[in-house]
C-alpha positions, 0 to 999 in steps of 0.5 A, a space after each residue: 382734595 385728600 391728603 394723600 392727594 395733597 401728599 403727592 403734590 408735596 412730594 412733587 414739588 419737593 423733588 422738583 426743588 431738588 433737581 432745581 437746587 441740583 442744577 443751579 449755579 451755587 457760587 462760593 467765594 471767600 470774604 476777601 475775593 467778594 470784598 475786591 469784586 464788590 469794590 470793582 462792581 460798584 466802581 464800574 456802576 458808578 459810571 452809569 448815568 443815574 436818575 433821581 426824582 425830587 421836589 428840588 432843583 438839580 444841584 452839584 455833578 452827576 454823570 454825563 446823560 444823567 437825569 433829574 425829575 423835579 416834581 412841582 405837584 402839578 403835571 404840568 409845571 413838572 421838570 426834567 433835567 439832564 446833566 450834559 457833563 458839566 452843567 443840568 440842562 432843562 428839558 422840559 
């Protein structure tokens, strides 16, 4: 490949990434409406339930469906527990 070939592919790509940059949805809010949002997003993630790997055992509260994968270094003995809402509940 020459460079003028190399040229026209770069000139190619570059427009590309015009007419991309050109169509895109560019969001731009002042500090204070990200502030509110980022406090309104992460109240509502927190409602999901979460899963966590571990060597430990579960401990303390979690949402409701959440889950606990305890790894005891051997496939087999390996543990999955869910949080049923009040207590973590062994399933394997």
């Amino acid at each position: 490949m020459n460079n003028q070939e190399l040229q026209n592919q770069i000139d190619v790509l570059t427009s590309k990434v015009k007419e991309l940059e050109r169509i895109s949805i560019q969001v731009q809010m002042d500090a204070t409406t990200v502030l509110y949002l980022n406090r309104a997003i992460t109240a509502y993630l927190s409602t999901y339930p979460t899963q966590t790997y571990s060597t430990s055992s579960p401990s303390g509260t979690a949402v409701a469906g959440s889950l606990w994968m305890k790894d005891t270094g051997v496939l087999a003995t390996n543990e999955i527990h869910v949080y049923s809402g009040s207590a973590w509940i062994r399933m394997k």
